[in-house]
N, C-alpha and C positions, 0 to 999 in steps of 0.2 A: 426219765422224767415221766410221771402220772400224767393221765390224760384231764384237763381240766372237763369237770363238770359241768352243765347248764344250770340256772338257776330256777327252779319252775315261777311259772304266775303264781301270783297267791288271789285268794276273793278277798281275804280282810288281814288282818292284823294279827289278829288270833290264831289264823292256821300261819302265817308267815312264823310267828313265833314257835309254835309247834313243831315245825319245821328244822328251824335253827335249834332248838332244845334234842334235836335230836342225830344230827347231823353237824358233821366238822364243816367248818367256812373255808378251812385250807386245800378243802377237794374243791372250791370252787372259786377258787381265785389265784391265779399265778403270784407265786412270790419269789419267781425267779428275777425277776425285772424290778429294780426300785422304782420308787414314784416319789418325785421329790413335792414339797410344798412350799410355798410361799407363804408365811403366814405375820410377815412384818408388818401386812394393814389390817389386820384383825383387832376390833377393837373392842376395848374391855365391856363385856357386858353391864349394863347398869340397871340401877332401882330406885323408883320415885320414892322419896321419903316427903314428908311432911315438917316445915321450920318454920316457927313463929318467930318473927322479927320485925325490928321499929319501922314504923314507917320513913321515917328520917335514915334509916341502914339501908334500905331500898332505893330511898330516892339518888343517895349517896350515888351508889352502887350502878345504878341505871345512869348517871350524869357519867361517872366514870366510864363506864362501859360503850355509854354514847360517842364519848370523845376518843376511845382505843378500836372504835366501828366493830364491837362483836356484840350479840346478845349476853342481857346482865347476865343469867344465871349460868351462860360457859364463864363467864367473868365471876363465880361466883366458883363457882368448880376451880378452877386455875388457882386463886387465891386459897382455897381448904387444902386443894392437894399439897403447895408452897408451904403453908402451915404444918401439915403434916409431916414431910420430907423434911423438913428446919427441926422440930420437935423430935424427930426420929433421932437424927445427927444427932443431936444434944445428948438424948437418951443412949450414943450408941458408945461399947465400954472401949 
């Protein structure tokens, strides 16, 4: 087995890159040993959009949401993805 490597300091970003563009990652990291992950609570990244809607779909939406005790718009999430997943199915051959 190779002797693993040290990884030097770097000052910025730039020479750390320089660095890796020039040199294998596998002289410096054991890959004899796996490294398991957990990654069943990792949750999906997401992106603020912008949706115009009635003020009566709001209100709705928050009374509901009031009485199921989440904030509307995770109540508002749950319901698009439902629609989604139902529409999928439908769509699927």
């Amino acid at each position: 087995m190779a002797k693993i490597k040290i990884i030097p300091r770097f000052k910025n970003e730039d020479e750390e890159r320089k660095f890796w563009d020039t040199h294998d990652a596998l002289d410096y990291f054991d890959t004899s040993n796996e490294i398991k992950f957990d990654l069943s609570e990792l949750k999906p990244s997401t992106k603020p959009i912008t949706v115009r809607l009635t003020e009566s779909l709001i209100a709705g939406l928050k009374h509901l949401a009031n009485k199921k005790d989440v904030p509307y718009q995770s109540l508002m999430k749950i319901y698009l993805e439902k629609a989604v997943e139902r529409d999928y199915q439908k769509l699927a051959w």
